[in-house]
C-alpha positions in Angstrom: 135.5 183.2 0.9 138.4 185.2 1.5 136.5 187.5 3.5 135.7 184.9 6.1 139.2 183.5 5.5 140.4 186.5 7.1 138.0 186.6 9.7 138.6 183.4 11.5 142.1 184.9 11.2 141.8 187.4 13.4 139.5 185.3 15.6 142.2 182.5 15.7 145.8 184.9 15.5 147.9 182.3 16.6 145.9 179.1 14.6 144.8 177.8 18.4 148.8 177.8 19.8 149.8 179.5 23.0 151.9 182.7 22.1 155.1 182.8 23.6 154.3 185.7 26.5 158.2 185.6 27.8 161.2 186.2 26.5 163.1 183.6 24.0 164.8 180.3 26.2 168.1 180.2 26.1 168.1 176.7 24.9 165.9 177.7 22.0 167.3 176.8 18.2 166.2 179.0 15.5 165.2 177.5 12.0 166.5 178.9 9.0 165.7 178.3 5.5 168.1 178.3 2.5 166.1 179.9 0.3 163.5 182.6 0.4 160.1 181.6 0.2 156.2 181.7 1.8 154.4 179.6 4.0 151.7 177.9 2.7 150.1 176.5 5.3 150.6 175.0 8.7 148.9 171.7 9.7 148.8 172.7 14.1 148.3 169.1 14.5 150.9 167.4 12.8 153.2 170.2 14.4 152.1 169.0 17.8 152.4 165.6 17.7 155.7 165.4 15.7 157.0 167.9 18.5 155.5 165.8 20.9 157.4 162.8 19.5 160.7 164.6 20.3 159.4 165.8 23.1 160.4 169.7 22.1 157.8 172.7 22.1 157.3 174.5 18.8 
């Protein structure tokens, strides 16, 4: 399992998102965490529609 966990990592490096291939807008805002911590996940879909809802890009 982790073996092909890994694999359709490297077959999917940016989970199906465009990369950013330019550099950082000016109007971008970084996000900052209080704490230290891990990702566990990312759910692409949920990301896109809430960012679609305030119409930002993520």
């Amino acid at each position: 399992m982790t073996r092909t966990r890994f694999r359709e990592g490297l077959d999917r490096p940016c989970l199906g998102a465009n990369p950013l291939r330019q550099d950082v807008p000016q109007r971008a805002i970084a996000l900052t965490a209080d704490q230290s911590g891990f990702l566990r996940g990312i759910a692409p879909e949920i990301t896109q529609n809430r960012s679609q809802d305030h119409d930002v890009q993520v």
